[in-house]
C-alpha positions in Angstrom: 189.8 99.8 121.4 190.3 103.1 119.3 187.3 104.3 120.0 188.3 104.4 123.6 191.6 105.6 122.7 190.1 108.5 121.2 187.4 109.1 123.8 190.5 109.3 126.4 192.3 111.9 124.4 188.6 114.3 123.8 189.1 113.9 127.8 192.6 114.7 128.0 193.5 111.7 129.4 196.3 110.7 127.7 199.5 109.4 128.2 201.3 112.4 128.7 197.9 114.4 129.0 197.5 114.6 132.9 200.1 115.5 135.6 200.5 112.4 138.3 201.7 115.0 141.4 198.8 114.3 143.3 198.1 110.7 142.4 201.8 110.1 143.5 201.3 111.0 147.0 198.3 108.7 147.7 201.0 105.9 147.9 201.9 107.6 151.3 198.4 106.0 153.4 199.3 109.1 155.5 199.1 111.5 153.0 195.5 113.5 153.4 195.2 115.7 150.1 192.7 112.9 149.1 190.6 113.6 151.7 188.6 116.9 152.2 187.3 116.5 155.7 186.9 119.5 158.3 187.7 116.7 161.5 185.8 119.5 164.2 183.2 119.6 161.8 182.6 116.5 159.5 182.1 112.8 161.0 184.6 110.2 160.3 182.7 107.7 158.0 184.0 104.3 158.9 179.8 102.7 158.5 179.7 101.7 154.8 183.2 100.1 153.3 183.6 103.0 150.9 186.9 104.0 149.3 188.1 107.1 151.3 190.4 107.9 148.7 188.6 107.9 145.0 187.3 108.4 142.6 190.6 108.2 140.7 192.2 110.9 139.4 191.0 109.7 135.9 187.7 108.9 137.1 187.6 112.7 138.6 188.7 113.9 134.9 186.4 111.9 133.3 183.2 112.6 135.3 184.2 116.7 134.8 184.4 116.2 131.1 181.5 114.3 130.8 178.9 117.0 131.9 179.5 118.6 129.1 177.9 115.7 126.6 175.2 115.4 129.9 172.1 116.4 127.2 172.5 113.4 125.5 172.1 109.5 126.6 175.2 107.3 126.8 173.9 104.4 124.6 177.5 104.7 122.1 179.7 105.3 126.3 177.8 102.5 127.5 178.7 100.1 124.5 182.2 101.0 125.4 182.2 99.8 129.4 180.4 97.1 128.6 182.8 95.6 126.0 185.6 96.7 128.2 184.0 94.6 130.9 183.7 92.2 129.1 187.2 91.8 128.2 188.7 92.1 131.4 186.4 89.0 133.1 186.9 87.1 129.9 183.0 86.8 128.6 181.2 88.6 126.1 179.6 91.9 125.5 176.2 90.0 125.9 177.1 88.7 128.8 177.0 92.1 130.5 174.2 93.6 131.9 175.1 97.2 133.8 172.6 98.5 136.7 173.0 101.6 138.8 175.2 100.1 141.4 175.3 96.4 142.1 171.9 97.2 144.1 169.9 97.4 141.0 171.0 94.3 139.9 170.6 92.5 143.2 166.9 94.1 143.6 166.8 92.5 139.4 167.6 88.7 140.5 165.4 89.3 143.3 162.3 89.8 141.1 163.6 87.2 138.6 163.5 84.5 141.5 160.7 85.6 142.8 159.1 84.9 139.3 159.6 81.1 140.3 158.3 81.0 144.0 159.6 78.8 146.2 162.8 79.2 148.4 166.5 81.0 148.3 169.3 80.4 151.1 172.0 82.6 152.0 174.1 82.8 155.4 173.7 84.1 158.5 175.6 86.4 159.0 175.8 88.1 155.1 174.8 91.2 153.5 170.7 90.5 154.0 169.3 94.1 153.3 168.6 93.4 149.7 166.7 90.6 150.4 164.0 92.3 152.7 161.4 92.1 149.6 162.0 88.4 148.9 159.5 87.4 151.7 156.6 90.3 150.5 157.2 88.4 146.6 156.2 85.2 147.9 160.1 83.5 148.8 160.8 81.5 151.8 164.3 82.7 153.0 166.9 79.7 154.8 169.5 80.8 156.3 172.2 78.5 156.9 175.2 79.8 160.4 178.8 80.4 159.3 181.5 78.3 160.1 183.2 78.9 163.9 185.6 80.9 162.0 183.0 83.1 159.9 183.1 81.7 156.4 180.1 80.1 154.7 179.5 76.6 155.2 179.3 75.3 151.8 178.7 72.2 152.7 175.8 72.8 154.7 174.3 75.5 152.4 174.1 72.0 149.5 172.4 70.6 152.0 170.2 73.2 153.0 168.4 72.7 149.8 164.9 71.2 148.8 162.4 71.1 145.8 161.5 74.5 146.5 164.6 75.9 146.4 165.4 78.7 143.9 168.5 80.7 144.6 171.5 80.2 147.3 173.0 83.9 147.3 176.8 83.5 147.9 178.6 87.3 149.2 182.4 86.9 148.4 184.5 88.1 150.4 181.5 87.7 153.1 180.0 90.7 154.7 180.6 91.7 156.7 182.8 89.0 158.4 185.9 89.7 155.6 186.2 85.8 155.0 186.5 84.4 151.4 185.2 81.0 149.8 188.7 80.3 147.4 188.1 79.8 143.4 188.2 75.8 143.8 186.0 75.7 146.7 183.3 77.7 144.8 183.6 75.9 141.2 183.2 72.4 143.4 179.7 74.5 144.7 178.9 75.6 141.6 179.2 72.2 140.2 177.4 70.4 143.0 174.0 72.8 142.7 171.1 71.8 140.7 171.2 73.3 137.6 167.6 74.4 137.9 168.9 76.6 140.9 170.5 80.2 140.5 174.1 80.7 142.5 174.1 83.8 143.0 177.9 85.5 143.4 178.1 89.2 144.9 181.7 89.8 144.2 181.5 93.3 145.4 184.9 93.1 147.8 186.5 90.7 145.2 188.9 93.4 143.9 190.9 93.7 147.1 192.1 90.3 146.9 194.2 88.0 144.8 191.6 85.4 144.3 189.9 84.3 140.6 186.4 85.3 140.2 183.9 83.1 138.8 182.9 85.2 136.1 184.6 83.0 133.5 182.3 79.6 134.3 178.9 81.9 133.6 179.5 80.8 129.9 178.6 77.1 130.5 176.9 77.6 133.7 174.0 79.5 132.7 172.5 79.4 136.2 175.3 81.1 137.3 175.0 85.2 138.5 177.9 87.2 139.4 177.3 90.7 140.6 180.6 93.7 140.5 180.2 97.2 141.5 182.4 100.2 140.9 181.7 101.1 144.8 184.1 100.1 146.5 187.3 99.5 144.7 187.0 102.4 142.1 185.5 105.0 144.7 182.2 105.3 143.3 179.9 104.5 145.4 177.4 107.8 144.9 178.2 107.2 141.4 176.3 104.1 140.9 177.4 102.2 139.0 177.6 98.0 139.2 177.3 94.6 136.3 176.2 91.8 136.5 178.0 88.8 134.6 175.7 85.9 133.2 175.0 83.2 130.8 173.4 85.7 127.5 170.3 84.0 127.7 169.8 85.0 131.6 170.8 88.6 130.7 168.0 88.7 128.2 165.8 87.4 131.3 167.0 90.0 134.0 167.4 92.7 130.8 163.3 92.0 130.0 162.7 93.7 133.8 163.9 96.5 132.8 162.4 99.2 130.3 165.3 100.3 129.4 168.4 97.8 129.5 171.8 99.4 130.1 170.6 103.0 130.7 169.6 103.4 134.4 173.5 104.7 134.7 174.2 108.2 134.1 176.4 109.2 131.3 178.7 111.0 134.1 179.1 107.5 136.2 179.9 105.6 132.5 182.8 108.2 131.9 183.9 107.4 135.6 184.1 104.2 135.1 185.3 103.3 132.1 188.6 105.6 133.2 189.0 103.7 136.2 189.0 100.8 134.4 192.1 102.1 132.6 193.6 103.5 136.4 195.6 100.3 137.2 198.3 102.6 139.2 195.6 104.1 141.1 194.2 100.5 141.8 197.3 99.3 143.0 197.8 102.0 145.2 194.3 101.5 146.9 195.5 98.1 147.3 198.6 98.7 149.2 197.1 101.3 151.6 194.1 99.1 152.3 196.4 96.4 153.7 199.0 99.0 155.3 196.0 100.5 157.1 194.2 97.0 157.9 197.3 95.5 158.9 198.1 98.5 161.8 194.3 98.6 162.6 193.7 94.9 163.3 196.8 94.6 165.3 196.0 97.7 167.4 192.1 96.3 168.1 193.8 92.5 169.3 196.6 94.9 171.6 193.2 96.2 173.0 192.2 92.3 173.4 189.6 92.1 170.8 189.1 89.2 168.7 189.7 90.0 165.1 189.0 87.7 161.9 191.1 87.9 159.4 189.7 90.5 156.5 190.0 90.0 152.9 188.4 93.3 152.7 188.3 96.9 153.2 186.7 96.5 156.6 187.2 94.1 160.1 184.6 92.2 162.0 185.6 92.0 165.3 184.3 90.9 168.6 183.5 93.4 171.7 182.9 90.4 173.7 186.1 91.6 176.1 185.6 95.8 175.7 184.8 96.9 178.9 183.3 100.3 177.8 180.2 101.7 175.9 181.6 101.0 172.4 178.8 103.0 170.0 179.0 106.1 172.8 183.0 106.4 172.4 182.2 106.7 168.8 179.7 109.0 169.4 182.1 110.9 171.5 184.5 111.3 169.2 182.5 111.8 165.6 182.9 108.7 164.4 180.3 106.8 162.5 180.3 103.1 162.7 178.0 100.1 162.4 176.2 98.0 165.0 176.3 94.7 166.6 175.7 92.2 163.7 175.7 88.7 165.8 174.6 89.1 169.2 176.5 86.1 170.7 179.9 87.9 170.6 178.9 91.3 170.3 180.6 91.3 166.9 180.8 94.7 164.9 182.3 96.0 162.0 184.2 98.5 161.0 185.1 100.6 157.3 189.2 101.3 156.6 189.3 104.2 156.5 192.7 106.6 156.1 195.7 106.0 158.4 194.9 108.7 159.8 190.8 108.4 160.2 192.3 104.7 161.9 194.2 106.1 164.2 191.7 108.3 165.2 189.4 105.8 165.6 191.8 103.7 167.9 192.5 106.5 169.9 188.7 106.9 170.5 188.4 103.6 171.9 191.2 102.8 174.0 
């Protein structure tokens, strides 16, 4: 802890060592200082559930500093995120493993299943693009439908597996359908797998909800994965920066795939994150904005008569089943970059939170 201490203070973060002026008016949704975007010239990025408001203002301060110390690796900075990590989702340092965004450790789990053959399930629809390889490394992928209302069918994902099954990969909140599996539904899962088979938990939209992660079981459920990023939350999504949270003797395992454990992130995105770890005001103010924002956006989309379901997220699926004009083109039209139709039945699409004021633009662009 005083290591940390002091590391904030050579950064000048200290209490009374940065001036909050800024950072205050990001409670106002409305407020644009946060966001540098020439509107005639730049495209509104509603396409890949980033933060439009981070990095933090700590984060910013940190990452500025940091380049300084750039000529040396972050072995000592890393020690520190890690233990701080650790604390915060109750485990220990060893049960940390960090990965340059939670894609490096999702691409890590993929080869560590694929060591074993066989088959992994996951939904349909979920985030799949990570699991493109799976097939080319010898895995059979299941996919088991969503629930009418869009969450994972737990029940049918238990039975869903065989002999050969290896891994059921669990995104939660879901993308990009915004649903969540609640703590008690997920430790009943948990329990009900065969301990021979990996649950893997991508809590990568966790942070904008109230609900209890998992990370707290992986202590006595050692085939249990959780992945975090700093992404989305935190604002660091070209950063790169992500965890995963394990039983220690499957971070050794995932840790032996790598030639160097713990230092595919850059010093800089260390510094970032182990400020915003520290940022709680600014968290809670991406928190409130996210809802104020989803709140107006969802209940302009149904005034339109589109079906929304309801997001525990930073973006909305919605249908386009009832939108009588070219959806993608009024996008086009207007610079906006969306996504595309995820679930053909439906036509249903999703879209980022942005700003209040990137929303209303993108309203406005498809009325």
């Amino acid at each position: 802890m005083s290591n940390r201490r002091n590391w904030l203070k050579q950064i000048g973060l200290g209490a009374i060592g940065l001036s909050f002026t800024q950072f205050e008016t990001f409670a106002n949704p409305s407020a644009e200082n946060y966001v540098s975007l020439d509107l005639d010239k730049s495209p509104i990025l509603l396409r890949s559930n980033e933060n439009p408001y981070g990095p933090s203002p700590l984060a910013r301060a940190a990452m500025q500093k940091s380049v300084n110390s750039s000529n040396r690796y972050g072995w000592d900075l890393s020690g520190e995120l890690i233990s701080l990590i650790a604390k915060k989702n109750s485990v220990y340092d060893n049960n940390i493993l960090l990965g340059a965004g939670s894609t490096e450790i999702l691409d890590l789990v993929l080869q560590y299943t694929a060591l074993k053959k066989g088959n992994f399930i996951l939904a349909e629809t979920t985030f799949n693009y990570w699991t493109f390889p799976f097939e080319k490394l010898g895995l059979k992928k299941i996919t088991v439908p969503l629930t009418a209302d869009k969450k994972h069918d737990l029940t049918a994902m238990l039975k869903a597996i065989d002999s050969d099954t290896k891994m059921i990969y669990i995104c939660n909140p879901n993308n990009p359908t915004g649903t969540i599996c609640n703590y008690e539904q997920l430790l009943s899962f948990v329990k009900e797998v065969p301990k021979n088979i990996i649950v893997f938990v991508d809590e990568a939209y966790l942070d904008f909800t109230k609900e209890k992660s998992l990370s707290g079981l992986v202590i006595e459920n050692q085939n249990l994965i959780i992945t975090k990023t700093f992404s989305k939350m935190y604002g660091l999504a070209g950063a790169r920066i992500g965890y995963a949270i394990a039983a220690a003797s499957t971070i050794d395992e995932l840790s032996a795939l790598k030639s160097s454990p713990n230092l595919s992130v850059s010093s800089v995105s260390t510094a970032a994150a182990l400020a915003s770890l520290n940022d709680d005001k600014f968290i809670q103010q991406v928190q409130t904005a996210n809802e104020e924002v989803k709140k107006y956006t969802i209940e302009q989309l149904t005034k339109l008569n589109l079906i929304c379901i309801p997001s525990q997220a930073n973006f909305i699926y919605f249908s386009l089943d009832n939108y009588k004009k070219d959806y993608f083109k009024q996008l086009e039209n207007n610079n906006i970059q969306g996504t595309k139709i995820y679930e053909e039945n439906g036509k249903w699409t999703r879209i980022t939170i942005g700003t209040m004021k990137e929303m209303q633009q993108f309203i406005e662009a498809v009325k």
